[in-house]
C-alpha positions in Angstrom: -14.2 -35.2 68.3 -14.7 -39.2 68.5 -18.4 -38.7 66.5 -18.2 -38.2 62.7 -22.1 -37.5 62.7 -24.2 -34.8 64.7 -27.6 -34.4 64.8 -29.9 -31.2 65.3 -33.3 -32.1 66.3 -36.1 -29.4 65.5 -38.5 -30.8 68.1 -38.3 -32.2 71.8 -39.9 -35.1 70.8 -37.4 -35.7 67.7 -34.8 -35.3 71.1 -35.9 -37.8 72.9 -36.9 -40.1 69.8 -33.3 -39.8 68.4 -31.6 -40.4 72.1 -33.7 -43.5 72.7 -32.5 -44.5 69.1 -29.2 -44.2 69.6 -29.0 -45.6 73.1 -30.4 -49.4 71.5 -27.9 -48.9 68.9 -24.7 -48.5 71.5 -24.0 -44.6 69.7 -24.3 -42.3 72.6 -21.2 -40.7 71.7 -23.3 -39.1 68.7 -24.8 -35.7 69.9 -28.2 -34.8 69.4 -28.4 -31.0 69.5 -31.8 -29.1 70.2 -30.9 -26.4 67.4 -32.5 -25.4 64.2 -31.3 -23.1 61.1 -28.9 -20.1 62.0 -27.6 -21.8 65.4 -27.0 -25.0 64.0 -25.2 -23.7 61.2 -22.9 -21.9 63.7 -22.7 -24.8 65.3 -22.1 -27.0 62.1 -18.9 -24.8 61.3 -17.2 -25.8 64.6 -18.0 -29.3 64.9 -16.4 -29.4 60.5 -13.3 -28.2 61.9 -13.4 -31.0 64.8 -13.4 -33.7 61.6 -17.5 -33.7 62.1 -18.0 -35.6 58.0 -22.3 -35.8 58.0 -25.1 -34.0 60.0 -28.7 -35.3 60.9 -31.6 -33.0 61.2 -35.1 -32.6 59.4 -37.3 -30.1 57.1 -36.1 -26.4 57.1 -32.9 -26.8 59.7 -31.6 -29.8 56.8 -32.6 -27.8 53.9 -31.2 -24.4 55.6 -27.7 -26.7 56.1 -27.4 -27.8 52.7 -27.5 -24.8 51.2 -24.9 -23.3 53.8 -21.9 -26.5 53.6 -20.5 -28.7 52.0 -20.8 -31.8 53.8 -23.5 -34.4 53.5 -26.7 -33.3 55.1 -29.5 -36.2 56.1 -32.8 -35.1 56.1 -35.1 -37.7 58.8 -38.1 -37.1 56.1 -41.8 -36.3 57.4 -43.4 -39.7 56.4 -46.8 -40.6 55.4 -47.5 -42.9 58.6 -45.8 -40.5 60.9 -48.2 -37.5 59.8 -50.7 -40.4 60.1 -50.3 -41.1 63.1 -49.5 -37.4 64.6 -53.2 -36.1 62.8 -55.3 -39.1 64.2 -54.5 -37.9 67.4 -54.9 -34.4 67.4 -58.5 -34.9 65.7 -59.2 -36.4 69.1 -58.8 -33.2 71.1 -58.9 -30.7 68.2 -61.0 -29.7 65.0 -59.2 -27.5 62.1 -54.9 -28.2 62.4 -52.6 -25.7 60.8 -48.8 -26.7 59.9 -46.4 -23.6 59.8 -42.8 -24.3 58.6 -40.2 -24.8 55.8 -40.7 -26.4 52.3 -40.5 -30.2 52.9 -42.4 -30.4 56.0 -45.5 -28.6 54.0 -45.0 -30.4 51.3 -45.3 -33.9 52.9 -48.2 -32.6 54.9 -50.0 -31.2 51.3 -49.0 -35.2 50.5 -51.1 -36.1 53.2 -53.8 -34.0 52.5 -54.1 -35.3 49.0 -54.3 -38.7 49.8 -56.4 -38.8 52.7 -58.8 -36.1 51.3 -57.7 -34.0 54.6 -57.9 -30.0 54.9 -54.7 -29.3 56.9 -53.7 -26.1 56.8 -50.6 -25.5 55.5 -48.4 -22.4 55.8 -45.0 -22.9 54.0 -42.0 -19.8 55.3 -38.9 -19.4 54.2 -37.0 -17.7 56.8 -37.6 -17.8 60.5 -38.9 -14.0 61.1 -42.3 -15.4 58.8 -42.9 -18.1 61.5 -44.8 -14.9 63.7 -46.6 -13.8 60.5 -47.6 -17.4 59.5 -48.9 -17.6 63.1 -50.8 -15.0 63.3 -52.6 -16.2 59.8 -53.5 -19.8 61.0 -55.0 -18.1 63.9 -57.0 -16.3 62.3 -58.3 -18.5 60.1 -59.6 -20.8 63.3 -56.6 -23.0 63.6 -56.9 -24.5 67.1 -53.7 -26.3 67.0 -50.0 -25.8 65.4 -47.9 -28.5 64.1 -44.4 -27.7 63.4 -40.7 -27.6 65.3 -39.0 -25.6 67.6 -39.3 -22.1 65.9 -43.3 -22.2 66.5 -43.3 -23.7 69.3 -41.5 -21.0 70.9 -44.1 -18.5 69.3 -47.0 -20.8 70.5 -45.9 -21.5 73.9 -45.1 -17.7 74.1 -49.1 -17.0 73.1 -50.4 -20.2 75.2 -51.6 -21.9 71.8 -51.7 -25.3 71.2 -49.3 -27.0 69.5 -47.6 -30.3 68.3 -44.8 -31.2 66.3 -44.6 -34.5 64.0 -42.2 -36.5 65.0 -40.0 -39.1 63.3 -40.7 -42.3 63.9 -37.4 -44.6 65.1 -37.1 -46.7 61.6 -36.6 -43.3 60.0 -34.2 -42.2 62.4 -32.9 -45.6 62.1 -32.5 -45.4 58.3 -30.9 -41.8 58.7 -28.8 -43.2 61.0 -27.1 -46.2 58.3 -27.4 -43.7 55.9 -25.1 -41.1 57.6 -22.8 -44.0 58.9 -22.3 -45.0 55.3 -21.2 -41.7 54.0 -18.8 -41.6 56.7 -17.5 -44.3 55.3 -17.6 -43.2 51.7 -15.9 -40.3 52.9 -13.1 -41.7 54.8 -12.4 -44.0 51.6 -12.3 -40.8 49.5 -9.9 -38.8 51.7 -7.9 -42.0 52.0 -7.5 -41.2 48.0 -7.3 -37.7 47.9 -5.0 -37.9 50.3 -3.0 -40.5 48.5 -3.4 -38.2 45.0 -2.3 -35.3 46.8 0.9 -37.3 47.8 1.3 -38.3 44.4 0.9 -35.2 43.2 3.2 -33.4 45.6 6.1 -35.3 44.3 6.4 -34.5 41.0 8.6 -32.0 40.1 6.1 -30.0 38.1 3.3 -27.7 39.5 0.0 -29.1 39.0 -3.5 -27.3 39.4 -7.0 -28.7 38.8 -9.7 -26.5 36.9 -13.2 -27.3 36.7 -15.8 -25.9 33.6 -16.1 -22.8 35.6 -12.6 -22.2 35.5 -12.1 -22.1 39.3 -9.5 -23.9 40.8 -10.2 -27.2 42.9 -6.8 -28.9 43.1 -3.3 -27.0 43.8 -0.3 -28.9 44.9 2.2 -27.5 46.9 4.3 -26.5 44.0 2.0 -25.0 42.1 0.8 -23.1 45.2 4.1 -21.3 45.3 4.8 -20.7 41.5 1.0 -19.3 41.6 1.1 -17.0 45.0 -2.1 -19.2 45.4 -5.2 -18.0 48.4 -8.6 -20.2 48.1 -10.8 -19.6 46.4 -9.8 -18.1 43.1 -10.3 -19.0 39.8 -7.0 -20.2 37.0 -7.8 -16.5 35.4 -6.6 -14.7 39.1 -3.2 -16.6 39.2 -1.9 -16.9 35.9 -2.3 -16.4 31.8 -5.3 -17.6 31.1 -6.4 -17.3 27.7 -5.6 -20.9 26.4 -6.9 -22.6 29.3 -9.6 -21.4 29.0 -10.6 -22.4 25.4 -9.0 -25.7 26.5 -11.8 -25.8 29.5 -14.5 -24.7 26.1 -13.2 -26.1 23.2 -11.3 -29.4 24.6 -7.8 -27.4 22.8 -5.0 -29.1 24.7 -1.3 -27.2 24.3 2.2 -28.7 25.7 5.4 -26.1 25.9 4.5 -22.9 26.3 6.1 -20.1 27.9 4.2 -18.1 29.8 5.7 -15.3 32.7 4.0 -15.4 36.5 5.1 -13.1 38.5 8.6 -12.6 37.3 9.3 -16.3 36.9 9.4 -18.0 32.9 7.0 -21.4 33.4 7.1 -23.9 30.9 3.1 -24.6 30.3 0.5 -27.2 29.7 -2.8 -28.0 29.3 -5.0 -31.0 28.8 -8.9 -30.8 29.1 -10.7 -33.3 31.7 -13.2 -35.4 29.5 -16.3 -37.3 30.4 -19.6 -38.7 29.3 -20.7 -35.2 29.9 -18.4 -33.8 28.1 -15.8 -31.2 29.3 -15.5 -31.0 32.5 -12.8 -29.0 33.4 -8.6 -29.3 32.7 -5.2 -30.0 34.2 -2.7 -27.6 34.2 0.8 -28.6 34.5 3.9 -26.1 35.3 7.5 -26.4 35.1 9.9 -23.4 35.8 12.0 -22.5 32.8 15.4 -23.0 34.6 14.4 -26.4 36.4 14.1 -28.3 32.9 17.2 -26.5 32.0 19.1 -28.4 34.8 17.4 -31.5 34.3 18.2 -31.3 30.6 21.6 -30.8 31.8 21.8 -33.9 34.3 20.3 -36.1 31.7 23.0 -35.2 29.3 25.7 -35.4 31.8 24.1 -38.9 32.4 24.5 -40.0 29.3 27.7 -39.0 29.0 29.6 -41.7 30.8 32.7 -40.6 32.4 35.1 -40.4 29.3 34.2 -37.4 28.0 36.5 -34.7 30.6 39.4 -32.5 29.7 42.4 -34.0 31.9 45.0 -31.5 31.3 45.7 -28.1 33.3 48.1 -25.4 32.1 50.3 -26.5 35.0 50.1 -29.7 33.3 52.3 -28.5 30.0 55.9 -28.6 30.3 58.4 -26.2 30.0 59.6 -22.5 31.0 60.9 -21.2 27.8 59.6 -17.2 26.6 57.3 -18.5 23.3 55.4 -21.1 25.4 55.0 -18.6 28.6 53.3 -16.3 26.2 51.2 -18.8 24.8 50.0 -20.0 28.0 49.3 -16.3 28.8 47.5 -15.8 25.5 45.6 -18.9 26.3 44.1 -18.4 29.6 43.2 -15.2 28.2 41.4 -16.6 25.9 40.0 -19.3 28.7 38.1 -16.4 30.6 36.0 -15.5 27.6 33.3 -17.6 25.5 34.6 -17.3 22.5 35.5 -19.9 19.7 38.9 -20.7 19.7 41.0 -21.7 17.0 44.8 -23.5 18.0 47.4 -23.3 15.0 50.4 -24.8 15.2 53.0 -27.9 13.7 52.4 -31.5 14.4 52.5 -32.4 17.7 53.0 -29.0 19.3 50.2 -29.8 22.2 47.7 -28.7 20.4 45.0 -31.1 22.3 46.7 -30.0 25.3 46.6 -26.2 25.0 42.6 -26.9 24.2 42.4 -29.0 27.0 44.1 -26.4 29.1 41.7 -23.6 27.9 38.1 -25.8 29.2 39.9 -26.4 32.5 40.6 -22.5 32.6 37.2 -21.8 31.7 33.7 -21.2 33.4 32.9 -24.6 31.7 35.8 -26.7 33.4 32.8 -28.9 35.4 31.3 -29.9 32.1 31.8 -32.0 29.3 34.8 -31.7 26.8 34.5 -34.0 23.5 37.3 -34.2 21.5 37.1 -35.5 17.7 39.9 -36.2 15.4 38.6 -34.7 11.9 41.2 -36.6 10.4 40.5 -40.1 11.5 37.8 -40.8 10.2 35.6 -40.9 7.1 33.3 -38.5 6.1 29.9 -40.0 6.4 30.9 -41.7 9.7 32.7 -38.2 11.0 29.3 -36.4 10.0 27.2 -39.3 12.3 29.5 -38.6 14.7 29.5 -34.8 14.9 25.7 -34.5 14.6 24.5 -38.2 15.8 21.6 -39.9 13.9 17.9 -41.2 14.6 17.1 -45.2 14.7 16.8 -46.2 11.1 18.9 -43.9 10.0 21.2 -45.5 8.0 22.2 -49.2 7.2 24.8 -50.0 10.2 23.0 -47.1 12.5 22.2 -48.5 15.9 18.6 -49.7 16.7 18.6 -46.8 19.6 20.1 -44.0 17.5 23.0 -41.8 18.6 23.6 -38.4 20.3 26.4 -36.4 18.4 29.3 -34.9 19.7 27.4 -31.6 20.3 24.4 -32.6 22.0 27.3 -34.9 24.5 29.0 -31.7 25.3 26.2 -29.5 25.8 27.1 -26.7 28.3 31.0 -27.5 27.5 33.6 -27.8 24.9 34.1 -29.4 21.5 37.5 -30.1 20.2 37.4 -30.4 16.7 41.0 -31.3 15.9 42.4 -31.4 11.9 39.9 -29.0 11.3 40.8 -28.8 7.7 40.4 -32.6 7.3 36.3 -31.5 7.2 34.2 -31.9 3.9 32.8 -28.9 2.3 29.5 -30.7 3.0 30.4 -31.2 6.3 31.3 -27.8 6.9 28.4 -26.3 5.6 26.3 -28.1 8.6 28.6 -27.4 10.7 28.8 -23.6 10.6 24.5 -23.8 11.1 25.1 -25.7 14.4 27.2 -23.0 15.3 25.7 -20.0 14.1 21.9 -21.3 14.9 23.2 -23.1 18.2 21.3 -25.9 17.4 22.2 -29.4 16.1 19.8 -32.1 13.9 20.4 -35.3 14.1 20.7 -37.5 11.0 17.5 -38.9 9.8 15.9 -36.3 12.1 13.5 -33.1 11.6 13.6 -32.4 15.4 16.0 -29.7 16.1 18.1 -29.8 20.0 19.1 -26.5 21.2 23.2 -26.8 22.4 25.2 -24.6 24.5 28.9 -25.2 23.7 32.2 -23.6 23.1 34.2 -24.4 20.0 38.1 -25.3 20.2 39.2 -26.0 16.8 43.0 -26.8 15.6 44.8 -27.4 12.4 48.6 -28.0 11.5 47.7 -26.4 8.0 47.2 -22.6 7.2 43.4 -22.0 6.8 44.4 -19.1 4.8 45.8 -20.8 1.9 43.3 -23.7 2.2 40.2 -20.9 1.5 42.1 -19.8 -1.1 42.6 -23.1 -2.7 39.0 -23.3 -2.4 39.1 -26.2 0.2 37.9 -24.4 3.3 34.8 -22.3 3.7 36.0 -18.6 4.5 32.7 -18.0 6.7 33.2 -21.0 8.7 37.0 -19.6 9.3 35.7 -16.7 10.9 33.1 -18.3 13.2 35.6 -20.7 14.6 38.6 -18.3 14.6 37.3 -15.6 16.4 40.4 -16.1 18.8 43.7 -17.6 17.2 46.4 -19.2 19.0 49.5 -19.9 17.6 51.3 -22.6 19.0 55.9 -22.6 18.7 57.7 -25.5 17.3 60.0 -27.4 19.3 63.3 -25.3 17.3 61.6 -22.1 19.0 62.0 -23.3 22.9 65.3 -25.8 22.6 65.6 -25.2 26.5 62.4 -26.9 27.5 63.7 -30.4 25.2 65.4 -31.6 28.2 62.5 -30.7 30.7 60.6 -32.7 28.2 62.8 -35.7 27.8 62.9 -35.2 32.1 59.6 -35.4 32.2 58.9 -38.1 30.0 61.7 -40.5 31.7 60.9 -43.3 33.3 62.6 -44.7 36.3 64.8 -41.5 36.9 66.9 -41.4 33.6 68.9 -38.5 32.2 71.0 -37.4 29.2 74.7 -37.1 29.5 75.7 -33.6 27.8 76.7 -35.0 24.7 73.3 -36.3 24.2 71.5 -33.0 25.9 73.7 -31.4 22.9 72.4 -33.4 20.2 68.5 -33.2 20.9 68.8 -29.2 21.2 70.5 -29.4 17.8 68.2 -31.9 16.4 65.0 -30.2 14.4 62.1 -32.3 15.7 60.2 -32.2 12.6 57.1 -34.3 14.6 57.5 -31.9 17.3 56.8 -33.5 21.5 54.7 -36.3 19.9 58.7 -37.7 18.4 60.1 -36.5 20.9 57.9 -38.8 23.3 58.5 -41.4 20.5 62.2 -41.4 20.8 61.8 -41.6 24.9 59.4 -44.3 25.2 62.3 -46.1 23.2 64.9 -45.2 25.2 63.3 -45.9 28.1 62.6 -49.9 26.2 66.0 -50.5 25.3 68.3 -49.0 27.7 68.7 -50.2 31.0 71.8 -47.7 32.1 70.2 -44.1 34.4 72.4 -41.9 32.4 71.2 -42.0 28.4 74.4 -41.7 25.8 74.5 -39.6 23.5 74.7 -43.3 21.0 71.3 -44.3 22.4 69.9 -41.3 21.4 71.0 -41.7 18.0 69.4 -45.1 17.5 65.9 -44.3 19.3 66.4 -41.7 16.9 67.2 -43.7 13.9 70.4 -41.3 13.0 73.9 -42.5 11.8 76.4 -43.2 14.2 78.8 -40.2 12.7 77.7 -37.4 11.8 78.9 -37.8 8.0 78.4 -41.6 6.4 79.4 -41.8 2.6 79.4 -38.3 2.1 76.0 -37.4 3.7 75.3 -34.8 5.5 72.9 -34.1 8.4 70.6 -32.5 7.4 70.6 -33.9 3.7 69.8 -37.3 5.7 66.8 -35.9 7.3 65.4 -34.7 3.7 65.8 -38.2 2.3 64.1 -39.8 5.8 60.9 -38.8 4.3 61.5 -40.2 0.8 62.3 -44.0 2.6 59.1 -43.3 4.3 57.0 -42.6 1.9 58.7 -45.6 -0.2 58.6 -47.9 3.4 54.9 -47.1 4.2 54.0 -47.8 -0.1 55.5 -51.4 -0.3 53.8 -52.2 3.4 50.8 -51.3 2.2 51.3 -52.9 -1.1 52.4 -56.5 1.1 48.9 -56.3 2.8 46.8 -55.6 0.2 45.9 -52.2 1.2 45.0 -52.9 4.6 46.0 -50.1 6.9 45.5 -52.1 10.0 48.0 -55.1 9.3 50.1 -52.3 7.4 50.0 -49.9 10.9 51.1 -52.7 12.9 54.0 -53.6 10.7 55.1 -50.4 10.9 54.7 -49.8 14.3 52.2 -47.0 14.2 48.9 -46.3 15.3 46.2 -46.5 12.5 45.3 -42.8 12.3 49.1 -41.7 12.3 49.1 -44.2 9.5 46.2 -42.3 8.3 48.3 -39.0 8.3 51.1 -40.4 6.7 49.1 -41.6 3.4 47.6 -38.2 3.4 50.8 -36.7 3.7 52.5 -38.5 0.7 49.2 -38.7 -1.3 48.8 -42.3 -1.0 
């Protein structure tokens, strides 16, 4: 419809007032409706649904509207000067006047009456069926004309009674005309913002419902409306638990977090009152469900993350066909289809890393994080910081912004803890809480984060003999060894050396027999990481395909013959570690201790330096 007003007159006269109205202002396209109470209610419904915003009409039919919608009602009032005007002439033709109708047409005619000193009858009804009553009673009393609207004068033109109505003058209409064009406007600016709130609040991600005093529901998003099973109009207490709403709606007792079940579904709850100079007027009721945060907890730690922190390394991945590393493979993705901590045992630089690596891939966790940690490379008050992360403040050194720990990074994956052993009892005993409680604190912090990860721990030492000697905690042993995997030496699969020498080759190179003999026969006390050692030599200083079995001895630091001045083999490998141990001492000793300048003499990293010092007890 192109009109946002409507009027019902009550009287002919109000008709033809109204239409002349209208035509001097250019607003024909505004109906003017001869209908009063009941009808124009009926009529009022329709004309809403066609985007009608404010009605027009006068006395009982605006009163009788009011009561029955929710749109602005104007009431054309009876005036002073228009009852003025409307008595002097009926005392021309008529003595005693009677006025039958609804509350605000009597009243303004009992104004009348005061001020003039007049005796007008008055007969105030309250539904139409009283209008015949009412009639009858004026009458009878001697009334020899009727003012009112189109209800008596039905009933007087039906009995051949006088009558009149009182009708508006044109500044009233003209008055209820700006005033109805004004709330059209008010209107349109305040479904421009409900419409824009309603947007607003249709994008969050969280349901949202609005609660007045009453506790009935005036605002649902879209979200809400389908975490509640919402149908207008209900109140909070018909769609969800309500008890703490409700004393936040009384008592002003906000809450944040809770857990509350609708309909099958775990929502995440909150509550803040709506305050004003009134007081309480209502709250806000904000719903999340339970698994939606879970995945946005997820992304934002996934976010954070970076890309470093995946496991790069398949099973396919690890070299070699020989029986004691098929098992372990076997044993391993075994032990990759359950959730179970994990702990890896085996000699230095068996693959340890790789195995664990190997197992996340394997796992139900391969899309997630995998964080690896070196126990051994570190000290313990930075290795604790690092495990558990710290707050801003923290500590001297700590970073303005704080730091997430290794657990909170790899939430929903795996954490490698490699050199297990290497912890602090201290250390330890924080650890095992993270894993029994499943929950980490950061340093500095009193705020405990819920994780979700899977423990791979390793160690080149027996854990057995370090509980014994009193150096590792025999509870935590059993938390993280729940599922042991023992990795072989290099002596116990000789026929995968060459695959691995193969494999490590650059630029196609290969062994001639004679070397092929002497790797199988050597003992590879540091395991694939010397081995890898001894090829990236190779690979430096020899520039032949086919690698002698000579080459191999000098990337392998041995003697040329297999005796030199009465030494044996293998009593040369026993002594290697002594000139090590001496080597490493006077390095360190040269650079005043610093294991940086010392590592790079050497021509190691720093944390194999590390390992070495610990090794000799340096």
């Amino acid at each position: 419809m192109d009109s946002k007003i409507v009027i019902f007159s009550t009287t002919p006269g109000m008709t033809k007032r109204c239409t002349e109205v209208l035509t001097k202002r250019d607003q024909l396209y505004i109906p003017v409706l001869d209908l009063t109470t009941t009808r124009a209610l009926e009529r009022a419904h329709g004309y809403i649904n066609e985007g009608v915003k404010v009605f027009i009409s006068r006395g009982g039919t605006a009163e009788y509207l009011r009561q029955n919608l929710s749109v602005p009602i104007i009431d054309i009032g009876h005036t002073f000067l228009s009852i003025f005007v409307t008595v002097k002439k009926l005392k021309k033709e008529f003595g005693k006047i009677a006025m039958i109708g609804y509350h605000n047409a009597c009243k303004a005619i009992k104004k009348y009456n005061a001020i003039m000193n007049d005796n007008i009858l008055v007969f105030e009804v309250n539904s139409d069926p009283e209008f015949i009553l009412n009639f009858k009673k004026a009458v009878k009393t001697g009334a020899e004309v009727i003012l009112g609207g189109f209800q008596i004068s039905k009933i007087c033109e039906e009995y051949n009674h006088p009558y009149r109505s009182t009708e508006p003058d044109e500044s009233e209409i003209e008055k209820a005309l700006n005033e109805a064009s004004h709330m059209v406007l008010i209107e349109a600016e305040r479904s421009s913002q409900y419409s824009l709130i309603s947007t607003i609040l249709n994008s969050t991600a969280e349901g949202i419902v609005g609660v007045d005093k009453e506790a009935r529901v005036f605002h649902i998003n879209g979200i809400a409306a389908k975490l509640l099973n919402y149908r207008a109009p209900c109140s909070i207490s018909d769609l969800m638990p309500s008890d703490r709403i409700l004393q936040t709606i009384s008592r002003g007792a906000d809450f944040f977090n809770e857990l509350v079940t609708v309909n099958g579904n775990n929502l995440v709850c909150a509550c803040q009152a709506i305050r004003g100079k009134e007081g309480l007027l209502g709250a806000v009721v904000s719903l999340q469900e339970e698994n939606t945060i879970r995945n946005i907890d997820t992304q934002i730690r996934k976010k954070m993350l970076g890309r470093g922190h995946i496991a790069k390394t398949s099973f396919k991945d690890i070299v070699g066909t020989s029986a004691s590393l098929a098992e372990a493979k076997r044993i391993a993705q075994r032990f990759a289809r359950t959730d179970g901590s994990v702990l890896i045992s085996g000699a230095t630089g068996t693959g340890k890393e790789l195995f664990a690596q190997g197992i996340h891939n394997f796992s139900n966790r391969r899309g997630e994080p995998f964080v690896a940690i070196n126990c051994a490379a570190l000290p313990q008050d930075i290795l604790e910081s690092e495990l558990f992360g710290y707050v801003r403040g923290a500590f001297t050194g700590a970073r303005s912004e704080g730091k997430a720990g290794i657990f909170e990074l790899a939430h929903k994956g795996s954490v490698f803890l490699d050199e297990i052993t290497e912890i602090s009892q201290n250390v330890q005993a924080k650890l095992l809480r993270v894993l029994q409680e499943k929950e980490v604190m950061r340093i500095g912090d009193d705020k405990v984060i819920p994780v979700d990860v899977r423990i791979i721990a390793a160690s080149n030492k027996d854990l057995r003999g370090e509980i014994a000697a009193g150096r590792f905690r025999e509870d935590l042993y059993y938390r993280i060894g729940v599922l042991e995997l023992s990795l072989p030496p290099l002596t116990e699969r000789v026929d995968d050396i060459p695959l691995l020498f193969d494999h490590f080759f650059k630029g196609g190179k290969i062994l001639s027999a004679q070397a092929e003999k002497l790797v199988k026969e050597y003992s590879w006390p540091g395991n694939i990481r010397e081995l890898k050692n001894v090829v990236d030599r190779l690979d430096a200083l020899c520039d032949h395909s086919t690698i002698l079995e000579e080459d191999v001895k000098k990337a392998m630091r041995l003697p040329s013959k297999p005796n030199v001045g009465g030494i044996s083999t293998p009593a040369l490998e026993k002594l290697l570690p002594r000139l090590e141990e001496r080597l490493i001492r006077e390095t360190l000793e040269k650079h005043a201790g610093n294991r940086g300048e010392a590592a790079a003499v050497l021509g190691m990293s720093p944390t194999t330096l590390w390992r070495r010092m610990k090794k000799y007890g340096l």
